[in-house]
C-alpha positions in Angstrom: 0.0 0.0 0.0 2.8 3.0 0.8 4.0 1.8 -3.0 0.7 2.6 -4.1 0.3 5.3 -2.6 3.8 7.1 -3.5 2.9 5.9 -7.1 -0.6 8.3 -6.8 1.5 10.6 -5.6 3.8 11.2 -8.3 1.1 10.8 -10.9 -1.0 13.3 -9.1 2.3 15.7 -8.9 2.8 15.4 -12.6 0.8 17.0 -14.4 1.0 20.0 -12.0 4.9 20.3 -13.0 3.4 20.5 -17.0 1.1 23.2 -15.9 3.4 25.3 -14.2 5.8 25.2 -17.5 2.7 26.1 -19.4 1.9 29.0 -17.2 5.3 30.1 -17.3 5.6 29.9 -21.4 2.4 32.3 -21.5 3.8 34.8 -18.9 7.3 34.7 -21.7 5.1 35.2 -24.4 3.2 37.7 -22.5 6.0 39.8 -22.0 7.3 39.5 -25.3 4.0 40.6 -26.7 4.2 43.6 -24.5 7.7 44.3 -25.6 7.6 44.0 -29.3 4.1 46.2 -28.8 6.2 49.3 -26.8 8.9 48.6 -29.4 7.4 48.4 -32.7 6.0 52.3 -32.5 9.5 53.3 -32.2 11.1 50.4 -34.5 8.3 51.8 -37.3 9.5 55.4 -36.8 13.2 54.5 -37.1 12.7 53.2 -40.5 10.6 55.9 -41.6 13.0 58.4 -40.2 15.5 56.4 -42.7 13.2 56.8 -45.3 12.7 60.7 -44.9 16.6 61.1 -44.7 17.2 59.3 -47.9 14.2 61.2 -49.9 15.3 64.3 -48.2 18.5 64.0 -49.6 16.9 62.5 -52.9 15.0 66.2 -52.7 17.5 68.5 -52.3 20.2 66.5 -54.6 17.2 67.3 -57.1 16.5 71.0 -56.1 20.1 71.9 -56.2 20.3 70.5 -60.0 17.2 73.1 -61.0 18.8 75.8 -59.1 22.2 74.9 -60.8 20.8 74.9 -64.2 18.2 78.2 -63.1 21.6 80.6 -62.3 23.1 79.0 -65.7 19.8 80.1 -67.8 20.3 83.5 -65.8 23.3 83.9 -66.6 23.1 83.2 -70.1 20.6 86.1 -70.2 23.2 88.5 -69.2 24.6 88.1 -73.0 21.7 89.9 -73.8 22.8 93.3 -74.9 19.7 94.9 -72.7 19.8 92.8 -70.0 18.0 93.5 -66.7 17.0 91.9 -63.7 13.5 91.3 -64.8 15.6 89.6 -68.2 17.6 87.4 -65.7 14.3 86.5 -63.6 12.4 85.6 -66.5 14.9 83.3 -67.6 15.2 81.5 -64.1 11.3 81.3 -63.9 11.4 79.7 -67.8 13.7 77.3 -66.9 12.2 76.4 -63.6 8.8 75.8 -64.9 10.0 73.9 -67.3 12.0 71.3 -65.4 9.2 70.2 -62.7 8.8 73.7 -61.4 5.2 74.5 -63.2 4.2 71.0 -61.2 5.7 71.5 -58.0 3.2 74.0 -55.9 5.6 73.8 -53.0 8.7 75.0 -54.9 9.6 78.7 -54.5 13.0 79.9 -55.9 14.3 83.9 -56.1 16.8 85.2 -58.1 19.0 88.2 -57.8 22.5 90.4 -59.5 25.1 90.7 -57.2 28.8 91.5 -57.8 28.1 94.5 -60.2 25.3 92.9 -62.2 28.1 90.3 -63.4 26.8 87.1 -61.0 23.1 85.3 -60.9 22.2 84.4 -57.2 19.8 81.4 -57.2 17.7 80.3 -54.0 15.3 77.6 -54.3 13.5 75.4 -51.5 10.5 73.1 -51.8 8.6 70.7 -49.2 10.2 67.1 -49.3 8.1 64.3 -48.8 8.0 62.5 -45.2 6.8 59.0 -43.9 6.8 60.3 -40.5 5.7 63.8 -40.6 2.5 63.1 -38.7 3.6 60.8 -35.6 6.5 63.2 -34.9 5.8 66.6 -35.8 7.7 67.2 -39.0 4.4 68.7 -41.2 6.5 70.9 -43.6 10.5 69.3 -44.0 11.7 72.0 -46.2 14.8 71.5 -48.1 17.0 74.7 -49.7 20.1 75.5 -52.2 21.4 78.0 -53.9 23.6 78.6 -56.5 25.3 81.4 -58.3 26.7 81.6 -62.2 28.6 84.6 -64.1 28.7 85.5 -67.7 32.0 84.8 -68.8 33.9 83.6 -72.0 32.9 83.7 -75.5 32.0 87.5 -76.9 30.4 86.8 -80.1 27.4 88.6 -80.8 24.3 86.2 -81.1 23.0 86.1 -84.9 20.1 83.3 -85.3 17.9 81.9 -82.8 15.6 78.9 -82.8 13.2 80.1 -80.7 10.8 76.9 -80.5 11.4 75.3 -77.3 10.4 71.2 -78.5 10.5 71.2 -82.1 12.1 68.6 -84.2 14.4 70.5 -86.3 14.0 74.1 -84.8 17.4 75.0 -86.9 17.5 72.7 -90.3 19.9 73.0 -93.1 19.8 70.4 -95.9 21.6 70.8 -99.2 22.4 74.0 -98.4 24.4 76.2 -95.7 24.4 78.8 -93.1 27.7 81.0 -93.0 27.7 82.6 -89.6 31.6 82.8 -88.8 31.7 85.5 -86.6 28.7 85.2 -84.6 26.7 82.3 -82.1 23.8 80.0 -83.8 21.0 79.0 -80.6 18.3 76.4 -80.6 15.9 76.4 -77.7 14.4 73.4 -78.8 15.1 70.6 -76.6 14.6 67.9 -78.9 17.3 65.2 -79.9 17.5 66.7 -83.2 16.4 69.9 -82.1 19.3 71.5 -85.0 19.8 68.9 -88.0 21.6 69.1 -90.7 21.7 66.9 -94.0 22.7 65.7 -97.8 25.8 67.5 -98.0 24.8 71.0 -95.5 27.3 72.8 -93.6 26.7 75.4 -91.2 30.2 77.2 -90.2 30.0 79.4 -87.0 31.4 81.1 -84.2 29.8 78.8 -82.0 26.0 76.9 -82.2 24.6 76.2 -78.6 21.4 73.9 -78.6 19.6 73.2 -75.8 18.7 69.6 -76.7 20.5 67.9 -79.5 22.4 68.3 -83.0 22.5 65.7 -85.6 24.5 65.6 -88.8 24.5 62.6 -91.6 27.7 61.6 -93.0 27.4 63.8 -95.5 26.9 67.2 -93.8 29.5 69.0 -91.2 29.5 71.6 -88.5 32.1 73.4 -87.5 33.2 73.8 -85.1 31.7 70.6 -83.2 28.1 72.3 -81.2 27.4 72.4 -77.8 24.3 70.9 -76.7 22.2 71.2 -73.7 23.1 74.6 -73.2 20.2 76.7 -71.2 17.7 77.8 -73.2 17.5 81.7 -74.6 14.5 84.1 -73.8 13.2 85.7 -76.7 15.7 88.9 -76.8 12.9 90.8 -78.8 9.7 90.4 -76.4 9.7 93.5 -75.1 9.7 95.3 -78.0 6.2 97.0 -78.6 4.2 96.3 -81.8 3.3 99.2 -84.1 0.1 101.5 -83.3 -2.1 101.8 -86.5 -5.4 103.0 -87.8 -7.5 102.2 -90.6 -6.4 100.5 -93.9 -4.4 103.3 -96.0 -4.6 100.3 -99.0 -6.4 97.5 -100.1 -4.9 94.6 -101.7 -2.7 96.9 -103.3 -0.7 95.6 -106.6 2.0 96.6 -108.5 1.5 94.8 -112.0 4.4 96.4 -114.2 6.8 99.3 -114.1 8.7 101.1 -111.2 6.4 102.2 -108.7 7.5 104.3 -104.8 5.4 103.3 -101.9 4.4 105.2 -99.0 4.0 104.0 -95.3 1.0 102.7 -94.1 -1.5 100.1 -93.4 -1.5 97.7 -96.4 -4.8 95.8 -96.0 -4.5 92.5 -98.1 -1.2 92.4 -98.4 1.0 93.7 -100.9 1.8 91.8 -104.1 4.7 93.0 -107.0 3.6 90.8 -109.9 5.9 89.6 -112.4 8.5 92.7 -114.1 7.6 95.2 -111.7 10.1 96.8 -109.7 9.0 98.7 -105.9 10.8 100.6 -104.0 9.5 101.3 -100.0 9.8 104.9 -99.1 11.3 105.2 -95.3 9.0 104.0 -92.4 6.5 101.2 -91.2 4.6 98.8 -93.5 2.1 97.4 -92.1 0.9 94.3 -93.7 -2.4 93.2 -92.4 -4.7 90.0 -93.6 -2.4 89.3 -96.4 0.8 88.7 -97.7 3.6 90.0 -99.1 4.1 88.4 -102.4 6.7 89.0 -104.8 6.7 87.6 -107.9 9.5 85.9 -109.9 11.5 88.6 -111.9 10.2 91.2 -109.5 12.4 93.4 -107.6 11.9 94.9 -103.9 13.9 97.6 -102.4 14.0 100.0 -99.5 16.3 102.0 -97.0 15.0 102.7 -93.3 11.8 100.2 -93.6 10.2 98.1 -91.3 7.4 95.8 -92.7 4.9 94.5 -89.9 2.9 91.4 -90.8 0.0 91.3 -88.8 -3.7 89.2 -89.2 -5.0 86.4 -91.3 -2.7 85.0 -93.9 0.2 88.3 -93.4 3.1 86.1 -94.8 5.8 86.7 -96.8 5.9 84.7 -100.1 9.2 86.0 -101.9 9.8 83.8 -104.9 13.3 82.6 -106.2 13.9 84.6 -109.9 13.1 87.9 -107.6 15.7 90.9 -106.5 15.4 92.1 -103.0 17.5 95.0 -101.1 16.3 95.7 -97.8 17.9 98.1 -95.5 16.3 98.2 -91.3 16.1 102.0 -89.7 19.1 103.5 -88.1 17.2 105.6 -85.5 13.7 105.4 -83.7 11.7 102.3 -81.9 12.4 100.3 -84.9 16.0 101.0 -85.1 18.2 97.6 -86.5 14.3 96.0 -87.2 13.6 94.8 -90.6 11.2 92.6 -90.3 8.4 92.6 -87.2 5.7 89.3 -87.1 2.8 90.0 -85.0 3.2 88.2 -81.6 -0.4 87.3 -81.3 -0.3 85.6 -85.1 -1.3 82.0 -85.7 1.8 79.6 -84.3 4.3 78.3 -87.3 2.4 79.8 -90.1 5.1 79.5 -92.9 7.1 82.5 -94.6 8.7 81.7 -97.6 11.6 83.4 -98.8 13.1 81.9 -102.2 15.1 84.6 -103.9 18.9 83.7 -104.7 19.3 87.5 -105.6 19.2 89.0 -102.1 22.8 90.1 -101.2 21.2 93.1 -98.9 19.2 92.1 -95.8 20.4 94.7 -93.7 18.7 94.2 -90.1 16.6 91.5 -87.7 14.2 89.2 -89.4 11.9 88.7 -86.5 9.7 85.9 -86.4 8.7 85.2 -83.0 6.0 82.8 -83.9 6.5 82.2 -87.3 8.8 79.5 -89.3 11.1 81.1 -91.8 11.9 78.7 -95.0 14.9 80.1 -96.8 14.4 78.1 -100.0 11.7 75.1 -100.6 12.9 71.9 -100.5 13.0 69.1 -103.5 13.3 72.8 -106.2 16.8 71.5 -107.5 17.6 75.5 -107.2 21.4 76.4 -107.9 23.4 79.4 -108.5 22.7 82.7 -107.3 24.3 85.2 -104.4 24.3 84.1 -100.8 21.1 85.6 -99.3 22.8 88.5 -97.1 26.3 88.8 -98.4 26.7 92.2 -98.6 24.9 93.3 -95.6 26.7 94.7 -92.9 24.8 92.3 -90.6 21.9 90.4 -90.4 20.1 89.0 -87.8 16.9 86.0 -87.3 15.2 85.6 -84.4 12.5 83.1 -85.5 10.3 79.5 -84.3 12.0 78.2 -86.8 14.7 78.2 -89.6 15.2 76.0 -93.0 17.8 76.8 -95.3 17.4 74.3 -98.0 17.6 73.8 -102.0 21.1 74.5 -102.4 20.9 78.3 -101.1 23.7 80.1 -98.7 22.7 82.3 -95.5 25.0 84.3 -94.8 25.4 86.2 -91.8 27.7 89.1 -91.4 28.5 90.9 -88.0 30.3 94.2 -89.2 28.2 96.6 -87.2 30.5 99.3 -87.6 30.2 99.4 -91.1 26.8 101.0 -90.8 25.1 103.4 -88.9 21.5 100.7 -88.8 22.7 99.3 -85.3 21.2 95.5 -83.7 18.3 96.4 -81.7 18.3 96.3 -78.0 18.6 92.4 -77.0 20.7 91.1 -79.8 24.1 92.5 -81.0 27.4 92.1 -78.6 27.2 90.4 -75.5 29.1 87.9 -73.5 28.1 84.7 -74.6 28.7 81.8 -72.0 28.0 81.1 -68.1 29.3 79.4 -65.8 29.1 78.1 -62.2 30.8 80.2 -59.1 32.8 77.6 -56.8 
């Protein structure tokens, strides 16, 4: 019996020893619950704190890349011959908007001239975004940077720019050639081929600075080699104001035959020099409205001190290629240096067409803010003929676009003291290049 009743008692004890380890596995797990609960808050807010540090730096590694290339494009408008502080901020703002800035409401970014209008300050900062902002306070992480540029370098004057800022061949040359040795060729455009050149074209330069790409085939040369991704250039002409006028002084006015003088005005229709007729444009403003200027093959045009202002439905010019032309721009007054003036508000890339291989006299800007100028048609098989500006002093095109094609020559001169018809304010001699200040 005391057998028996030692075995009941370790069979009785038995399962109390399992019960206790039982008990004593839940209190662990207990306390490792309660653990890992105080702990994972701060565990969660550790690696988001990681996370905000790496896109905080992500941010402002970012930001200081727009306010980089922002003091560059501000910079670059200090080559401007009238360059102000509203030029340079206007050029920051363009190139901010257009790399995220438009799309970022958070971003602010000022620019100022310091160091005798010679240096571009740049301060940007924006709101990085945060994991954690809410659990520990952080509601507006701001990041900042700043940057400055100067104007330095290169001193040629500016004498064609693409003003288009995405367009496939904003500058295009193709069996033909530009001849601009003395002065810079600009592309706004963006685009991979923004300036393209082809079958045999050379363009031959001071320098050519596009903002996106420049292509060549094997047949066609540039020299020297372009820079691309250069900062884009603000229009250097937009603040020049458009002509007042009043009612139309003409209507669809021709000039069939014979030598005919024309007087200023308001040239409703157009103006059209048929076929054998020679004009000559009395000093002042033309203004072309709702039609073109169309002159004929084996017509002639001339003029000294004229500006033609193409404004309305259809005001083109249309110059075909057996015609004479001699243009001269003003040498005094709002006009001065401006030969040519497209209405701002005109339809975008409407087409002017200027064919004559007997133009050795454009004296003064072509400017065709909105308009593509075609020097030339493509697939003609033109040859022969004078370089279209040889003789001029010095010619300048500020257009959305430029062709030179069907074997023709633009040439563009820069001896501005050869004549007293001087650039207009925002093109002429400038400095030319930027850089960053360490």
């Amino acid at each position: 019996m005391p057998a028996a009743r030692n075995r009941n008692i370790r069979l009785f004890n038995a399962p109390c020893g399992f019960a206790r380890v039982r008990d004593l596995a839940r209190d662990a797990s207990g306390s490792v619950a309660i653990i890992f609960s105080l702990a994972a808050p701060v565990l969660l807010i550790a690696a988001g704190s990681a996370i905000d540090y790496t896109r905080l730096v992500g941010s402002r590694s970012a930001l200081q890349n727009v306010v980089d290339g922002a003091a560059l494009a501000g910079a670059q408008a200090l080559r401007l011959a009238n360059a102000t502080s509203a030029t340079v901020d206007q050029a920051v703002a363009s190139y901010v908007d257009s790399h995220g800035g438009a799309a970022d409401s958070s971003l602010r970014v000022t620019s100022s001239l310091t160091a005798n209008n010679t240096v571009v300050t740049v301060q940007g900062s924006r709101v990085a975004p945060s994991v954690v902002s809410h659990f520990v306070g952080l509601i507006n992480m701001r990041v900042d940077a700043r940057a400055q540029a100067r104007a330095v370098g290169n001193t040629q004057p500016i004498c064609v720019i693409g003003l288009d800022p995405t367009q496939s061949k904003t500058l295009e040359v193709d069996i033909a050639r530009i001849q601009a040795t003395g002065c810079q060729v600009v592309s706004d455009s963006t685009a991979s081929d923004g300036v393209s050149i082809s079958n045999g074209a050379q363009m031959q330069y001071g320098r050519l600075c596009a903002s996106g790409g420049a292509r060549a085939d094997t047949s066609s040369s540039f020299a020297p080699s372009p820079q691309t991704d250069c900062p884009a250039v603000a229009d250097p002409l937009a603040g020049l104001p458009a002509p007042v006028f009043g009612a139309c002084t003409f209507n669809k006015y021709k000039v069939t035959s014979g030598s005919q003088s024309l007087t200023p005005g308001v040239y409703c229709g157009g103006i059209e020099v048929g076929s054998n007729a020679a004009v000559n444009l009395l000093p002042g403003t033309y203004v072309i409205k709702d039609g073109s200027l169309s002159v004929k093959s084996n017509a002639s045009l001339s003029g000294n001190d004229v500006t033609l202002y193409l404004t309305g439905t259809g005001a083109t010019m249309e110059v075909k290629a057996d015609s004479t032309i001699s243009l001269t721009a003003p040498s005094t007054g709002t006009y001065a240096g401006v030969l040519i003036f497209e209405d701002r508000n005109a339809p975008l890339h409407q087409t002017h067409k200027f064919e004559s291989r007997n133009a050795p006299n454009l004296l003064g800007t072509i400017y065709l803010s909105r308009g593509d100028l075609q020097v030339g048609v493509k697939g003609s098989g033109g040859s022969g003929g004078v370089a279209v500006g040889a003789t001029s002093a010095w010619t300048i095109v500020v257009a959305r676009t430029l062709s030179v094609t069907d074997n023709q020559t633009l040439q563009l001169n820069t001896n501005y003291g050869a004549t007293t018809v001087p650039p207009p304010d925002g093109v002429g001699p400038h400095v030319a290049n930027a850089q960053l200040v360490q």
